[in-house]
C-alpha positions as a LaTeX table, in Angstrom:
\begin{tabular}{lrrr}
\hline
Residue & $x$ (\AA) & $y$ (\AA) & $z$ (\AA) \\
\hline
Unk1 & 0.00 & 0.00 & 0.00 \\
Unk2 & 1.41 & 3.83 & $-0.63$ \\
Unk3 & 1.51 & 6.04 & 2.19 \\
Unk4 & $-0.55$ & 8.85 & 2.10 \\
Unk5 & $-1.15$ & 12.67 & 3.26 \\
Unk6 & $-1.96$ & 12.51 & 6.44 \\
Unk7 & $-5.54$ & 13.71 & 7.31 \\
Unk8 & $-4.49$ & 16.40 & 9.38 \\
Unk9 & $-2.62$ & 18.08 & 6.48 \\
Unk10 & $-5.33$ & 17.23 & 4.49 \\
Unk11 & $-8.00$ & 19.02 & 6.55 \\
Unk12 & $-5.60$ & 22.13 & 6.84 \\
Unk13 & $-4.48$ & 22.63 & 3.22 \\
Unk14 & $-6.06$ & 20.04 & 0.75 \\
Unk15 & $-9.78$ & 19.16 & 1.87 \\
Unk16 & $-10.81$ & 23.03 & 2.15 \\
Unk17 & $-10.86$ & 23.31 & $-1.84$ \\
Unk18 & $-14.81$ & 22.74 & $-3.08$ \\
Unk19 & $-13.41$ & 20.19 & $-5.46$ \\
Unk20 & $-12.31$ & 18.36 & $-2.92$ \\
Unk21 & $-15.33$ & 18.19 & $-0.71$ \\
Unk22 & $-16.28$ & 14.48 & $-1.69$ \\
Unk23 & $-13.78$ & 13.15 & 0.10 \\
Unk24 & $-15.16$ & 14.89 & 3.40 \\
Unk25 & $-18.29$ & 14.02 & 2.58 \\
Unk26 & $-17.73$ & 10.50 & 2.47 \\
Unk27 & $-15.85$ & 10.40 & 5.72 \\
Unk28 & $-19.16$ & 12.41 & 7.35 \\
Unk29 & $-21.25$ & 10.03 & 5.67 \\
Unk30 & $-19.79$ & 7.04 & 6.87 \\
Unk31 & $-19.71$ & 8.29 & 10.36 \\
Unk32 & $-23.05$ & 9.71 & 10.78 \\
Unk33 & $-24.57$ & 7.01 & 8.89 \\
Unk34 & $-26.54$ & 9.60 & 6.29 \\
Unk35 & $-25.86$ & 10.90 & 3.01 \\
Unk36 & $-23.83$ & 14.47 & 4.07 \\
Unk37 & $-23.27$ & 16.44 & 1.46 \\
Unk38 & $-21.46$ & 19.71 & 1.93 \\
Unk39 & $-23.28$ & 23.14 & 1.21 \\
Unk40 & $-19.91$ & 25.80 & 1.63 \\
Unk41 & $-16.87$ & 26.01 & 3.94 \\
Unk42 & $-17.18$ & 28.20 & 7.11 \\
Unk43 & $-14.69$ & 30.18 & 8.79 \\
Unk44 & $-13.13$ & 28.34 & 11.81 \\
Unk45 & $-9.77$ & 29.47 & 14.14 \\
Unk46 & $-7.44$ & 27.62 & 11.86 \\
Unk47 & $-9.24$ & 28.69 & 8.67 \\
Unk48 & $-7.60$ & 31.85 & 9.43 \\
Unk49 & $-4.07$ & 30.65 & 10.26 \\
Unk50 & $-1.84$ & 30.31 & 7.48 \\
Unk51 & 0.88 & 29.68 & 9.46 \\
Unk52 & 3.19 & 26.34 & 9.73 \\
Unk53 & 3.73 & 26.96 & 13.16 \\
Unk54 & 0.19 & 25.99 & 13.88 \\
Unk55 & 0.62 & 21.71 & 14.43 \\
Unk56 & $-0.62$ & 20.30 & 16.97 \\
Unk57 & $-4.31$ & 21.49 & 16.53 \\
Unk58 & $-6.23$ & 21.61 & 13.39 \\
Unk59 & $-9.97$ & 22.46 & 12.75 \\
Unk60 & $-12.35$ & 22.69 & 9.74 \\
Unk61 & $-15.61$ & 23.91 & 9.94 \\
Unk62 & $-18.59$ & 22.98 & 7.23 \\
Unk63 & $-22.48$ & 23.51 & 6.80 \\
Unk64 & $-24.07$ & 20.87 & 4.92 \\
Unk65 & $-27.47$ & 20.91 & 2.79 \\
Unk66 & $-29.80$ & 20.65 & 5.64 \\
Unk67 & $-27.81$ & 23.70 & 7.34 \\
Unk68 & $-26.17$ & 21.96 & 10.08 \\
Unk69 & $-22.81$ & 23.13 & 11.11 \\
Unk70 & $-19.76$ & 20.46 & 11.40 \\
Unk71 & $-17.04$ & 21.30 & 12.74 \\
Unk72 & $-13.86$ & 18.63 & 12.39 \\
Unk73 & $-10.91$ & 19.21 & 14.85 \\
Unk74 & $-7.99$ & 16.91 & 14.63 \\
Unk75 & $-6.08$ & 16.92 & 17.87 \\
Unk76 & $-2.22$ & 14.88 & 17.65 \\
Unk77 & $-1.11$ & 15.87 & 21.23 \\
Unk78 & $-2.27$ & 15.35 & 24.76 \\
Unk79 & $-4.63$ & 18.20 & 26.17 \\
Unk80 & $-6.27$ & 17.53 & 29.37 \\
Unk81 & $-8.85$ & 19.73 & 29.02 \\
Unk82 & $-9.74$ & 19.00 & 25.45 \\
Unk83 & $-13.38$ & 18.07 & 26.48 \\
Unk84 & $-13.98$ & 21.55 & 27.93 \\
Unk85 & $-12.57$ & 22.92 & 24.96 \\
Unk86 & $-15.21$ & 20.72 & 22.65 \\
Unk87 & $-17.68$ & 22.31 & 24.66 \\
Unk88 & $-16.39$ & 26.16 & 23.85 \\
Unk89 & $-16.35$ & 25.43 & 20.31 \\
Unk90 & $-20.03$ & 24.22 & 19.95 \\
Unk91 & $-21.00$ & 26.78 & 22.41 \\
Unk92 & $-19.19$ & 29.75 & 20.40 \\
Unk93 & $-20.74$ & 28.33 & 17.41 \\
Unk94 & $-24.17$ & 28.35 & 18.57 \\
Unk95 & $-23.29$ & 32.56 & 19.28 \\
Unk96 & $-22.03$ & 33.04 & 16.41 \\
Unk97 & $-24.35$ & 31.96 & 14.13 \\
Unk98 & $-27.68$ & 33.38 & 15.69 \\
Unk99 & $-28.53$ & 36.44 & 14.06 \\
Unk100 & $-29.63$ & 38.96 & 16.15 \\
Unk101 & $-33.14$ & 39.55 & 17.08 \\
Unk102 & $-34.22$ & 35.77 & 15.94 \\
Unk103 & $-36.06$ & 33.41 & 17.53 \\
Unk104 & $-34.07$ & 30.92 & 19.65 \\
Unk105 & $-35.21$ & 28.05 & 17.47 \\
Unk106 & $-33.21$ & 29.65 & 14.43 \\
Unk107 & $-30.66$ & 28.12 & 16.52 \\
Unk108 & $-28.49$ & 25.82 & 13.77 \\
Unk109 & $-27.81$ & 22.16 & 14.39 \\
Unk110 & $-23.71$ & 22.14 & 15.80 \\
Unk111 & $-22.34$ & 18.57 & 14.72 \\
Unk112 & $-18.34$ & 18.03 & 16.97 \\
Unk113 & $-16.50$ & 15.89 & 14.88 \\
Unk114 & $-12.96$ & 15.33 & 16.97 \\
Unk115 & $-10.32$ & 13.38 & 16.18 \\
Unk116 & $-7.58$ & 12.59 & 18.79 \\
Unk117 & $-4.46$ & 10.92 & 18.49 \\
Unk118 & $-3.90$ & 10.36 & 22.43 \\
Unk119 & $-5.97$ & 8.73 & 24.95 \\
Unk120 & $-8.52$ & 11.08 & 26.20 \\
Unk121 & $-10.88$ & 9.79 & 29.06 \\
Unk122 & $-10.79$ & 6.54 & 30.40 \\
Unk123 & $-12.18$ & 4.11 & 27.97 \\
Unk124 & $-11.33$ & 1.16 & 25.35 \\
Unk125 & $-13.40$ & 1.66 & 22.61 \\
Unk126 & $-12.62$ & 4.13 & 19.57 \\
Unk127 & $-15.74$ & 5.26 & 18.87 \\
Unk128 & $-18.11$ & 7.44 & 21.03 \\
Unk129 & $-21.34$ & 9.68 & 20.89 \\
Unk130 & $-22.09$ & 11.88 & 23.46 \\
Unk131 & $-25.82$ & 13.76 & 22.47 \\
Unk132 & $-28.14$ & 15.26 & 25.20 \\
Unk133 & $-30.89$ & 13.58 & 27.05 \\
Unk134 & $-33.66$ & 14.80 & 29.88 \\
Unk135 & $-34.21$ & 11.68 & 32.47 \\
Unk136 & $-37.20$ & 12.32 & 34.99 \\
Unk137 & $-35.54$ & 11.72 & 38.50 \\
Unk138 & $-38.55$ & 10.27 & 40.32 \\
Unk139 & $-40.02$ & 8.06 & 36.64 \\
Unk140 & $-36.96$ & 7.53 & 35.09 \\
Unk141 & $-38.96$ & 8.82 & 32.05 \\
Unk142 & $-37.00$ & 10.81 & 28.93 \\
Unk143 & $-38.39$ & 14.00 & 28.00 \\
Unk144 & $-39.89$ & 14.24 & 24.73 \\
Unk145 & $-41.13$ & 16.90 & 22.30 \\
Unk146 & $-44.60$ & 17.48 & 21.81 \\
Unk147 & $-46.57$ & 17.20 & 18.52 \\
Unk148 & $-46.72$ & 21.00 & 18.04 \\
Unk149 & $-42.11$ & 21.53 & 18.82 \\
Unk150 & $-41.48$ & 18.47 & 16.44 \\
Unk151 & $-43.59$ & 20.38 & 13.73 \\
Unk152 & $-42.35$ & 24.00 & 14.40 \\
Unk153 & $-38.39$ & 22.62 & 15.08 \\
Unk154 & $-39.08$ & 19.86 & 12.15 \\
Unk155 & $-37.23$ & 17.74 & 14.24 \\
Unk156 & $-38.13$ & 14.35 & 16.17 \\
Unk157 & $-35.72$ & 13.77 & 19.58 \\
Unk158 & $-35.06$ & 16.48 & 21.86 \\
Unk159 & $-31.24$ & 15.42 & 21.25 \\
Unk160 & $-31.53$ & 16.68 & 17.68 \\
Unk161 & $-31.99$ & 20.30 & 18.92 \\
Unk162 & $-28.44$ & 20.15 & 21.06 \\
Unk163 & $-25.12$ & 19.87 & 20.12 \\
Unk164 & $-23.79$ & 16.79 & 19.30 \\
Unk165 & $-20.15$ & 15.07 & 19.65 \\
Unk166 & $-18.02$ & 12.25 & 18.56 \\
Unk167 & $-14.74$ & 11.15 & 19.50 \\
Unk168 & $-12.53$ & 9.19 & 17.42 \\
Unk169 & $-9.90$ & 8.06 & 19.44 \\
Unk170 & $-7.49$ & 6.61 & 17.05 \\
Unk171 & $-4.80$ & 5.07 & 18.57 \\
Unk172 & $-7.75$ & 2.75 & 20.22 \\
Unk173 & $-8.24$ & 0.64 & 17.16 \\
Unk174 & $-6.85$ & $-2.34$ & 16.38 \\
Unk175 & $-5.96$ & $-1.99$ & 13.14 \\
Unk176 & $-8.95$ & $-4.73$ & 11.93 \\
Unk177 & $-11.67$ & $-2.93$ & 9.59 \\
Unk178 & $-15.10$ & $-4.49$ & 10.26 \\
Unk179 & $-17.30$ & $-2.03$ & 8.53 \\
Unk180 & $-16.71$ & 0.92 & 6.05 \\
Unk181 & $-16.56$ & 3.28 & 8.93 \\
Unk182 & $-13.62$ & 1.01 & 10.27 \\
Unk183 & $-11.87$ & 1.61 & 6.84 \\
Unk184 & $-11.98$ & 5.21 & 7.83 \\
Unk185 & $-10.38$ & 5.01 & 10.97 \\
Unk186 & $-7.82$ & 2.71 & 9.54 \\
Unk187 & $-6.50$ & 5.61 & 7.02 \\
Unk188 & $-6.67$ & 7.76 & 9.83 \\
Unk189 & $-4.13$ & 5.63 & 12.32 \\
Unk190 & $-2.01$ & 4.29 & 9.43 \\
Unk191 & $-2.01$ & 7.05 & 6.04 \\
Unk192 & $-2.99$ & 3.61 & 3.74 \\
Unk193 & $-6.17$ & 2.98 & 2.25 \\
Unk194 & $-6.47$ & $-0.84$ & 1.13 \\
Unk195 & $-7.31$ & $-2.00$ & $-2.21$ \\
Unk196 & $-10.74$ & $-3.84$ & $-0.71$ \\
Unk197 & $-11.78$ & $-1.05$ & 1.11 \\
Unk198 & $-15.49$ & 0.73 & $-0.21$ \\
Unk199 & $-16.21$ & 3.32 & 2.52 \\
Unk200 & $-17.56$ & 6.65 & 0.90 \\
Unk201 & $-14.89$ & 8.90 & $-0.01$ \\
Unk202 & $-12.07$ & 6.26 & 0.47 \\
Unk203 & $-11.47$ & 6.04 & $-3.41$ \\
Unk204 & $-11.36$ & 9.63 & $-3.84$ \\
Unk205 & $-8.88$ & 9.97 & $-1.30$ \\
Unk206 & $-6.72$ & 7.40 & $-2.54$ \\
Unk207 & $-6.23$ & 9.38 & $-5.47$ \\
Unk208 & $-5.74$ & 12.91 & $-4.16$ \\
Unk209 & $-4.23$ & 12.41 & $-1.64$ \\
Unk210 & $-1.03$ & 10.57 & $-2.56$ \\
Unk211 & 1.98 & 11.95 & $-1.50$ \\
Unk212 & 3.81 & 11.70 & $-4.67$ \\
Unk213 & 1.63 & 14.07 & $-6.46$ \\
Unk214 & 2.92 & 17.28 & $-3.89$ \\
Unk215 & 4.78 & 19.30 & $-5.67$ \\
Unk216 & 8.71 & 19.59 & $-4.14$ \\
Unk217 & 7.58 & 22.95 & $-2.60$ \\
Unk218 & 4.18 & 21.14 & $-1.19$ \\
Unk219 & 6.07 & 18.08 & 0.28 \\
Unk220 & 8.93 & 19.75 & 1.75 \\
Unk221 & 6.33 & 21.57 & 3.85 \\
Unk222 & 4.85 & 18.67 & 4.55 \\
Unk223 & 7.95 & 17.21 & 5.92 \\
Unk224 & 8.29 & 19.75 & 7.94 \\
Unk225 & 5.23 & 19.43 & 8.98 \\
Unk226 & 6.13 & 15.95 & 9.76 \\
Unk227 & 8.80 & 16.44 & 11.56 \\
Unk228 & 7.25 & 18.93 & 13.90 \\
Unk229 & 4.85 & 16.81 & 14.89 \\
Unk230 & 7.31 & 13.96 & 15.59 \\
Unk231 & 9.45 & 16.98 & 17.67 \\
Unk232 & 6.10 & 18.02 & 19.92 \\
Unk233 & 5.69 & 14.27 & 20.86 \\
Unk234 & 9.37 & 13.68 & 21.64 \\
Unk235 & 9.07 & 17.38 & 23.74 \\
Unk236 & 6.18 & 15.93 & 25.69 \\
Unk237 & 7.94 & 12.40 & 26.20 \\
Unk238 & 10.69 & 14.43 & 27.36 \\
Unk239 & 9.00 & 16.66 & 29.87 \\
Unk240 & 6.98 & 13.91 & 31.41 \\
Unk241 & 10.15 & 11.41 & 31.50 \\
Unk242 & 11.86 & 14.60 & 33.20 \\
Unk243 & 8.98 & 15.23 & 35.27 \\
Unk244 & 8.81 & 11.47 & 36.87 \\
Unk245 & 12.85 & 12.02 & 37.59 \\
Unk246 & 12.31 & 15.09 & 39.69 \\
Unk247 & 9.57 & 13.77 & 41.47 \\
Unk248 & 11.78 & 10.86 & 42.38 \\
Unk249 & 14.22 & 12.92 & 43.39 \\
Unk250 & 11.97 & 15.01 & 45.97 \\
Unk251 & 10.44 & 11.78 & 47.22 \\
Unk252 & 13.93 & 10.49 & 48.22 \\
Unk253 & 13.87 & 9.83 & 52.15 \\
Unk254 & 15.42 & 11.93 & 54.56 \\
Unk255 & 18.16 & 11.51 & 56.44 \\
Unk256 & 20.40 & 11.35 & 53.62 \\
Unk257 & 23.14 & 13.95 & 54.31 \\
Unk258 & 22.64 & 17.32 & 52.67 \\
Unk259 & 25.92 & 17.14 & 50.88 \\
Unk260 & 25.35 & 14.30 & 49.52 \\
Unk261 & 22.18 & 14.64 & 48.26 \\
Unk262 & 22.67 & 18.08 & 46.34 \\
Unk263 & 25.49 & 16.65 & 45.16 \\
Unk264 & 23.76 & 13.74 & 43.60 \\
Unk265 & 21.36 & 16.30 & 42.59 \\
Unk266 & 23.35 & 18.67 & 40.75 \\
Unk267 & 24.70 & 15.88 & 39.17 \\
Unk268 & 21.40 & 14.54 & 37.67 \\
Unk269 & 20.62 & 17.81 & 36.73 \\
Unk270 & 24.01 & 18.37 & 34.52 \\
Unk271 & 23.29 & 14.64 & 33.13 \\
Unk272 & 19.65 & 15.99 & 32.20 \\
Unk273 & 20.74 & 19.09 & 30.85 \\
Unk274 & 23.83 & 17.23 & 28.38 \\
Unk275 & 20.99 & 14.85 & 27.18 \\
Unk276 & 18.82 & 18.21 & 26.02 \\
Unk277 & 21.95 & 19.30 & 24.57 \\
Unk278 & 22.04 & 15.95 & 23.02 \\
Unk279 & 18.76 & 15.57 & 21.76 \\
Unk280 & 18.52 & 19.08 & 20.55 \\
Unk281 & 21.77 & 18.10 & 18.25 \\
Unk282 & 20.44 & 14.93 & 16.93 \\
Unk283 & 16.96 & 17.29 & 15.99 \\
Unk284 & 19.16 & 19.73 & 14.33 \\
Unk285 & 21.29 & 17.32 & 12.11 \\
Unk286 & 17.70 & 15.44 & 10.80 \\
Unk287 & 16.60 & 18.84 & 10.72 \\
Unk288 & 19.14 & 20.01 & 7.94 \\
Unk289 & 19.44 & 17.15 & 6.18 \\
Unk290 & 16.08 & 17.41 & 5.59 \\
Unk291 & 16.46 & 20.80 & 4.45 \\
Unk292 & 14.60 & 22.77 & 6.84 \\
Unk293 & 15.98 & 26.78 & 7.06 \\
Unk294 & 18.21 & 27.82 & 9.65 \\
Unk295 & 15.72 & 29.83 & 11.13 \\
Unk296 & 12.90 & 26.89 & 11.59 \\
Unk297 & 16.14 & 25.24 & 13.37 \\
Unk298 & 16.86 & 27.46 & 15.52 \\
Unk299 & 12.82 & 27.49 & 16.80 \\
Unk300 & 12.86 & 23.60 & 17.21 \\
Unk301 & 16.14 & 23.25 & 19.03 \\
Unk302 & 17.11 & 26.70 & 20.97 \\
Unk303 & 20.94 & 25.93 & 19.65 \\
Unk304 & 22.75 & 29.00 & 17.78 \\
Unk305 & 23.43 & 29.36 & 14.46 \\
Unk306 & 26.88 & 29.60 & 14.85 \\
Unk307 & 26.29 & 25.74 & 16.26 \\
Unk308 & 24.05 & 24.26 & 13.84 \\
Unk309 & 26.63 & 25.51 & 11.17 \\
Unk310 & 28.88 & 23.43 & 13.02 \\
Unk311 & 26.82 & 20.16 & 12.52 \\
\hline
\end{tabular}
């Protein structure tokens, strides 16, 4: 199987373009188990960011034909509070697309597509839905809409009229396609589409999105896109590695003598400090022989220029 562009770099440079919209389509499709097909592209935070710099957090924003808004955010590193931060972007949607002076129930339909490459929450699947529900505390009865709401809202569940989320966790799956949505999530973990797979959009993406076809200019970006990404992770391995040393290091017992112990931990620190150096030198070197410009160097590593010349 080729490897493929990634579907982060797709969703920030490649999937925005109209003529590429069947390709989203048939990953909303497949995941919301209707026919989705894509009205015009929105303006979302990243929309407006142009900048490489922006990695570890990309978001597309779409309405469809029924004019519900979907909004697609592709997360690659850990964020704790990446829930609450699902929640602002559904709520700031639901503000900003209420014109003023309208009735509430010209309230649009907010669809939270997100993506994660890290394990968020506790849980083994790979898959989840979270919608809204009313559950009568004394009946255990669910709240329903009347006759009259589901003909003025033209909608059926209650659920319908609030936001609703998914969460793809991707490094969940096991790598074994059982359905067409499957197939999706496959690309997603591993940039290949197989030659059996039939999931909507799957075909399409095969094609366009093959990395040979970037132009030089096109795929060193994406390298360094790439490589960025592989940088944050190592950063974040680093600090948390780091993080579980020092904490050792406090929790040592007492009673050791006071000499001793700042001596053994000025020591650590000067080993910690030589493997930075280390590591930042081994990011440099891949750095330039993949061609990346002094100045992008100098941002990943903190070294001089006068020492990555040296390299």
């Amino acid at each position: 199987m080729r490897k493929l562009i990634s579907f982060d770099w797709a969703v920030k440079k490649i999937l925005r373009s109209k003529a590429n919209f069947g390709i989203l389509e048939g990953f909303l499709s497949e995941l919301l188990k209707e026919d989705i097909k894509i009205k015009q592209l929105l303006e979302s935070e990243s929309n407006k960011d142009t900048s490489i710099a922006k990695f570890n957090r990309v978001d597309l924003l779409v309405e469809n034909t029924k004019g519900e808004l979907i909004i697609i955010e592709v997360q690659n590193q850990r964020q704790m509070d990446f829930m609450q931060r699902m929640l602002y972007s559904t709520s700031k949607l639901v503000v900003d697309h209420i014109i003023e002076g309208k009735p509430f129930d010209e309230i649009k339909k907010i669809i939270s597509v997100n993506i994660v490459y890290f394990d968020l929450g506790q849980g083994d699947d790979y898959l989840y839905k979270g919608k809204t529900e009313f559950i009568g505390l004394n009946k255990n009865d669910s709240l329903k809409l009347s006759d009259k709401q589901k003909i003025l809202f033209k909608k059926e569940e209650i659920s319908s009229i609030f936001p609703e989320y998914y969460i793809i966790k991707v490094n969940n799956f096991d790598d074994v396609a059982k359905n067409t949505l499957d197939e999706w999530v496959f690309f997603l973990k591993n940039e290949e589409i197989k030659d059996n797979f039939s999931a909507k959009g799957l075909s399409e993406a095969k094609r366009k999105l093959d990395i040979l076809k970037l132009s030089k200019e096109e795929r060193e970006i994406y390298d360094a896109y790439q490589f960025e990404l592989h940088y944050q992770a190592s950063m974040f391995l680093s600090t948390y590695t780091l993080g579980n040393i020092e904490g050792n290091i406090k929790g040592r017992k007492e009673g050791h003598e006071e000499g001793r112990k700042e001596g053994r931990e000025e020591g650590k620190v000067e080993g910690i400090e030589l493997g930075e150096l280390k590591k930042a030198m081994e990011i440099a070197i891949k750095a330039k022989q993949n061609n990346l410009p002094v100045e992008t160097i100098i941002a990943l590593t903190g070294l001089s220029k006068e020492d990555i010349q040296k390299l």
